[in-house]
NUSENU-998167 format. One record per residue (C-alpha): y negated, x negated, z negated; residue in one letter. Coordinates in steps of 0.05 Angstrom, whole numbers, plus 5000, padded with zeros to 4 digits. Each point is the difference from the previous one (the first is absolute). Layout:
N
Y X Z A
...
END
This chain:
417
9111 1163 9718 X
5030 4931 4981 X
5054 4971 5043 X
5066 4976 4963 X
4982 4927 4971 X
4934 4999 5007 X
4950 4983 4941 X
4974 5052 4964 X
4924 5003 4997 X
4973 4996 4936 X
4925 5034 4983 X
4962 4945 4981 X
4921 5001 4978 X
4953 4998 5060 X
4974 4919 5000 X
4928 5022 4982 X
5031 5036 4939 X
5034 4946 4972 X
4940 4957 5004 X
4960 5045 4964 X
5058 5000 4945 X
4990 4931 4997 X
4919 5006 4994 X
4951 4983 4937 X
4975 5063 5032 X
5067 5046 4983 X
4994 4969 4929 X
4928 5027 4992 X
5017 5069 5038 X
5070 5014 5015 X
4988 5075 5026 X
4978 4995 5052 X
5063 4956 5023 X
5043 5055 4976 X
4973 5053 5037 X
5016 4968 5059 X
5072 4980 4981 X
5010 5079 4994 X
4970 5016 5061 X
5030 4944 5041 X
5064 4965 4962 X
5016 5049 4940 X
5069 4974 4992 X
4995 4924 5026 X
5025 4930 4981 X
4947 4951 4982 X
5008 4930 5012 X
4942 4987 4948 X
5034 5039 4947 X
5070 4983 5017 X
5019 5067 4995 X
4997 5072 5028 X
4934 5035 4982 X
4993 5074 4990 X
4938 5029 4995 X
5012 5075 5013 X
4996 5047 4933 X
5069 5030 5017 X
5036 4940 5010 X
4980 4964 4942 X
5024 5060 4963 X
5065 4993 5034 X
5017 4929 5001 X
4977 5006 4919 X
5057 5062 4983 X
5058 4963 5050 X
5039 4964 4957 X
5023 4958 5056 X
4930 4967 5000 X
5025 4953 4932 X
4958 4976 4944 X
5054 4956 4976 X
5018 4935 5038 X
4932 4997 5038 X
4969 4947 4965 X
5063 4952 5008 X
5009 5014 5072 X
4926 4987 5005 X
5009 4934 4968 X
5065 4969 5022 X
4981 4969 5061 X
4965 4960 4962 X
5058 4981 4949 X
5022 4939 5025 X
4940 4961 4982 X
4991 5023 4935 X
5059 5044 4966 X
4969 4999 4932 X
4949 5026 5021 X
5027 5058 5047 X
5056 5014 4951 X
4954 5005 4943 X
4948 5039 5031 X
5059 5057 5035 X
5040 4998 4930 X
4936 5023 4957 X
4978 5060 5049 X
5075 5017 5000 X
4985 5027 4939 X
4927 5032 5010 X
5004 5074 5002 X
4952 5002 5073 X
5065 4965 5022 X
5045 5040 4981 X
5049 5054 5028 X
5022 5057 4975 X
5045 5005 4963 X
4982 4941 4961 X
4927 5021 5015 X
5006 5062 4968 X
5024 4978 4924 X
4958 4949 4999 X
4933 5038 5018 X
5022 5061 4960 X
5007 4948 4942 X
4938 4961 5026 X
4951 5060 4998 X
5000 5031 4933 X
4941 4958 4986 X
4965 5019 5059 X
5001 5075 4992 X
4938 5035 5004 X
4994 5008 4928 X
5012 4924 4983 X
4950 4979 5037 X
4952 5051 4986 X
5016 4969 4934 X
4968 4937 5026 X
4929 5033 5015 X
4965 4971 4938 X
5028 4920 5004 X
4988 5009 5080 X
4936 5025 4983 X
4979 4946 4949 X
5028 4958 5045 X
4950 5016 5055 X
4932 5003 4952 X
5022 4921 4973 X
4994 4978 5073 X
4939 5047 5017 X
4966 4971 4930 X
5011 4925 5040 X
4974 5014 5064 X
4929 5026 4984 X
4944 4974 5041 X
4962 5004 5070 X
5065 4980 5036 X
5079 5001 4991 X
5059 4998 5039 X
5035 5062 4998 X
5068 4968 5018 X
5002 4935 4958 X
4960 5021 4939 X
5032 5075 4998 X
5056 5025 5056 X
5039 4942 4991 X
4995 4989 4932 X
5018 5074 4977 X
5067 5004 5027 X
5034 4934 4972 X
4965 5014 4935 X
5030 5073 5004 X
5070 4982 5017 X
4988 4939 4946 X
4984 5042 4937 X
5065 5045 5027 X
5052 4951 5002 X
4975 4960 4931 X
4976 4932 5045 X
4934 4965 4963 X
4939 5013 5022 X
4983 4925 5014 X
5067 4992 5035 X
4985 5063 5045 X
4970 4951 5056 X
5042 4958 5020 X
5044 5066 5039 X
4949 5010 5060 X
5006 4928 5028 X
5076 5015 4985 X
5001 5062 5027 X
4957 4976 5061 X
5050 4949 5025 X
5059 5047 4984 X
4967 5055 5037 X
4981 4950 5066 X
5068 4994 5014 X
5012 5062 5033 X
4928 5014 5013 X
4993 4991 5076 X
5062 4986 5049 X
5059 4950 4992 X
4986 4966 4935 X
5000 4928 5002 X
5029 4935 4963 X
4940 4989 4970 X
4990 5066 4974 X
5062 5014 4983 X
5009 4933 4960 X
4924 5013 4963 X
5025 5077 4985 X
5063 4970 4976 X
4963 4959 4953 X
4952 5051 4969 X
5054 5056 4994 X
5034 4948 4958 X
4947 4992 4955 X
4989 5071 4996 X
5077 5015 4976 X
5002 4940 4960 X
4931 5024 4957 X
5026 5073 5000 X
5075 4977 4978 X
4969 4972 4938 X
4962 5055 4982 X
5062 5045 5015 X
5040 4957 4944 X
4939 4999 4954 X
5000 5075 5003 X
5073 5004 4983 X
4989 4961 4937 X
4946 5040 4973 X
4980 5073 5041 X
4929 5019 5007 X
4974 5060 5032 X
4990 4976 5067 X
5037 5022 5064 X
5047 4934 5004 X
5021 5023 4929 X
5017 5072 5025 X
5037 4970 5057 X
5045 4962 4963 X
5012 5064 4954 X
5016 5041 5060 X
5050 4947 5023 X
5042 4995 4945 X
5014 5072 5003 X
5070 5010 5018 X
5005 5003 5076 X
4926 4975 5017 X
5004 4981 5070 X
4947 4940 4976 X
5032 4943 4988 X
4963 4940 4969 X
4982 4972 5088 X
4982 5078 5012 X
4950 4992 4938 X
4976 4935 5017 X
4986 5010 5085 X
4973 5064 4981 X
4949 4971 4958 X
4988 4955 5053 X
4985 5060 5043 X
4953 5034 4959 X
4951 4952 4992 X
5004 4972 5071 X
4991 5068 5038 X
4980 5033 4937 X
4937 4966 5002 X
4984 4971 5075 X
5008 5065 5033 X
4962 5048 4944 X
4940 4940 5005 X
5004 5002 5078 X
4993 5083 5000 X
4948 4995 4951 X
4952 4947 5029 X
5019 5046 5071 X
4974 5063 4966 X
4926 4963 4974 X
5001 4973 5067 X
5001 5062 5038 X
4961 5051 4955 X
4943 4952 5003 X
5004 5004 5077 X
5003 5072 4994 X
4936 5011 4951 X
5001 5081 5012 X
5074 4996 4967 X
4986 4953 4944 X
4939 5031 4976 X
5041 5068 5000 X
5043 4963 4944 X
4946 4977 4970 X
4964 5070 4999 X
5074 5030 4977 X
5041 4946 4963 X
5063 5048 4996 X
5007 5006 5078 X
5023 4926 4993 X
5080 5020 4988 X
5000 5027 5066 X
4959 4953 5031 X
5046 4950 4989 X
5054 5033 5038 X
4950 5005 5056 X
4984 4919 4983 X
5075 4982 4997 X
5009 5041 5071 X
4938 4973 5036 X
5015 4913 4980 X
5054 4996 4956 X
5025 4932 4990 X
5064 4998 5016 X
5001 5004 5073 X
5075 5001 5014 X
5069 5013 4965 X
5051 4958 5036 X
5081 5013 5014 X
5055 4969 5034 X
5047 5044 5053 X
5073 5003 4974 X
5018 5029 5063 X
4967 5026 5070 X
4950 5048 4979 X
4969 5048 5051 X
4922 5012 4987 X
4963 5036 5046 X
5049 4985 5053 X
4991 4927 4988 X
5071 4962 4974 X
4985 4951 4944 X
5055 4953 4998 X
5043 4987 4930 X
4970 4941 4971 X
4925 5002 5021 X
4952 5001 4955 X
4953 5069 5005 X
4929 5004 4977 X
4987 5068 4973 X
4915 4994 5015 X
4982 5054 4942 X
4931 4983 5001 X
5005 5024 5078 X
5038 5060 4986 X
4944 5010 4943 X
4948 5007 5061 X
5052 5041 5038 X
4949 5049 5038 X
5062 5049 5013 X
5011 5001 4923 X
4929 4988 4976 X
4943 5040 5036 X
4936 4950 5010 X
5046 4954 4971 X
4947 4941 4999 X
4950 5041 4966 X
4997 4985 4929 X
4991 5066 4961 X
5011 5003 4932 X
5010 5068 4992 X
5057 4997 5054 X
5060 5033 4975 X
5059 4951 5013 X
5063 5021 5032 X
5050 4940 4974 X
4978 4942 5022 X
5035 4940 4997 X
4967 4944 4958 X
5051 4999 4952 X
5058 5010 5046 X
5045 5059 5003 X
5067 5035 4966 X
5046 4944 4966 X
4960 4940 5006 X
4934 5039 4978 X
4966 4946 4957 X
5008 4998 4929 X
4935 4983 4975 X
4958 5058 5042 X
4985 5026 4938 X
4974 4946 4960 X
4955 4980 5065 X
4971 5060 5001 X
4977 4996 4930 X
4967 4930 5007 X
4964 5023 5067 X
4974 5066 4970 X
4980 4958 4936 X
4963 4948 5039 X
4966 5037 5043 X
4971 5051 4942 X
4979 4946 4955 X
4976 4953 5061 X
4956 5052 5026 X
4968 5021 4937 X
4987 4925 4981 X
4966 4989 5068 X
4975 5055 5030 X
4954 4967 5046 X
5059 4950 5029 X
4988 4967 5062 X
5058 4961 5057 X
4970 4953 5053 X
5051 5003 5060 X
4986 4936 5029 X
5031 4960 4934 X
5068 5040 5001 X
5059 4949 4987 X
5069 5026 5022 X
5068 4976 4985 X
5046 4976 5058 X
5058 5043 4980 X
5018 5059 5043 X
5050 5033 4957 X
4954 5005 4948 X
4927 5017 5025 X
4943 4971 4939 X
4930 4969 4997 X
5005 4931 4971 X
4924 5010 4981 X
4947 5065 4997 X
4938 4977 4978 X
4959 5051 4970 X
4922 5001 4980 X
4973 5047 4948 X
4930 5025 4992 X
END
């Protein structure tokens, strides 16, 4: 037992841990790091991350329903050590995801995503299924040949194109959001953000508000049927909790994690079905297994890897005190491979019948574009498969990103016979 005044001992990640968080090799394969966090540092505090990690199934769940682990206020306590060299950009940067509905509480959290979702109900975006699916042929059309890149010439592309045509932005303006989105993104990507990141995401997110403020007024003037249009509608309802910054950030929100995450998850899914060539060629034998082969997809390498929080107050988790203040990084991706949830949990089995998992989060903050992410992965894959049936991956040529919050091949080089 502690004595009076001493220091309290804090469970930290083993050394070797925490330099395998740190390792191009956790980028390529973070499981295997996980499973050892559960076995030997389930609830720990990571140098690396800057912030507790929890990689146990049951105490993601937890720390996700506690509503003393905040959304709201994390990213400005994240940023303001850094305020006093640049307060623009801190200020501007905190103000915007003020108003984001993943940093939200409730019960601000609550109007605005009840308002927020009506068009991202199940039948709205099965509404979506033919442009999504015209979508996909126009880029499949364009990448005919011996060779592609799955992630540059199609996973990529799909998503910003998808979230484009939605929200009314022109198709030859659609590019320019991924090297915004990128910098935005790579503040908050690894551990304690930086000047220099912080200025560059600064800078970008800027850009982004200033193009999508324009087309927010433009819409005004003259309606169309696009989603930007509908959101404006729905906020001039009397009551609407979205005000004209509500509109705006959230814009902002659904085409930065709109697109990165659902082209992350869907260059993940290629990626592992061709190194499992018993499961793929089950889709490719049964194309309507692949609904609930995605769940098994989003369980087995989803692409968001963690859903972080920050401790209002002490919070007990597995006997481990998390102080109020510190940052907590809910590993879902770990809790995804959770073998006391998941039996064989790093088997990939696409007839697996899924039991929750967690790659879109859990209760309040479950993420508002499942749905429609869904719907693009089931698309791609059916049309991808029947297009090239005799697709090919060579493992040595895998590019992946250096961002691990958000787990994605930068390149998958494919041959076709």
């Amino acid at each position: 037992m502690d004595t009076v005044g001493a220091p309290r001992r804090i469970p930290t990640v083993p050394p070797a841990l925490e330099l395998e968080l740190a390792s191009d090799a956790f980028l390529a394969d973070p499981y295997p790091t996980y499973g050892r966090l559960r076995a030997q540092a389930p609830v720990a505090w990571s140098e690396t991350q800057y912030s507790w990690v929890l990689t146990r199934y049951d105490d993601i769940m937890a720390a996700l329903k506690d509503p003393r682990m905040s959304n709201a206020g994390r990213m400005r306590a994240l940023l303001e050590p850094l305020a006093e060299g640049d307060r623009w950009s801190v200020d501007l940067i905190a103000d915007h995801y003020d108003s984001t509905l993943p940093f939200m509480n409730p019960p601000r959290h609550t109007g605005v995503k009840t308002t927020l979702q009506k068009p991202f109900t199940t039948r709205s975006v099965q509404a979506l299924r033919p442009d999504v699916e015209e979508l996909v042929d126009e880029l499949l059309d364009e990448m005919d040949g011996d060779s592609h890149d799955l992630m540059t010439q199609f996973a990529t592309l799909l998503p910003i194109n998808v979230i484009g045509r939605m929200l009314g932005v022109p198709a030859p303006d659609r590019a320019q959001f991924r090297p915004w989105t990128n910098r935005i993104f790579a503040i908050f990507s690894g551990g304690m953000p930086t000047m220099e990141k912080v200025q560059a995401g600064a800078q970008s997110l800027f850009e982004m508000r200033t193009y999508l403020r324009a087309l927010i007024e433009e819409r005004r003037r003259g309606p169309r049927e696009d989603l930007v249009s509908e959101l404006i509608r729905i906020s001039q309802a009397d009551g609407s909790p979205l005000t004209n910054e509500v509109v705006l950030a959230n814009c902002v929100t659904l085409y930065t994690a709109g697109h990165e995450t659902t082209s992350g998850f869907i260059g993940n899914a290629f990626l592992a079905l061709f190194r499992h060539p018993e499961q793929l060629q089950r889709l490719r034998d049964d194309p309507e297994l692949i609904p609930d082969a995605v769940e098994e997809l989003l369980r087995y390498d989803t692409s968001v890897q963690k859903a972080w929080r920050l401790a209002t107050e002490d919070v007990e988790i597995s006997g481990v005190t998390i102080p109020a203040g510190d940052r907590v990084s809910a590993m879902v991706a770990a809790a995804n491979r959770d073998p006391g949830h998941f039996p064989d949990p790093d088997r990939l089995d696409i007839g697996r019948k899924i039991d929750r998992h967690l790659a879109f989060g859990h209760g309040t903050h479950f993420c508002l574009g499942a749905m429609l992410a869904r719907l693009e992965t089931v698309v791609a894959i059916t049309a991808y498969l029947r297009r090239f049936p005799s697709a090919r991956y060579d493992e040595d040529v895998l590019v992946w990103g250096r961002d691990v919050s958000f787990r994605s091949l930068l390149a998958l080089p494919v041959q076709v016979d």
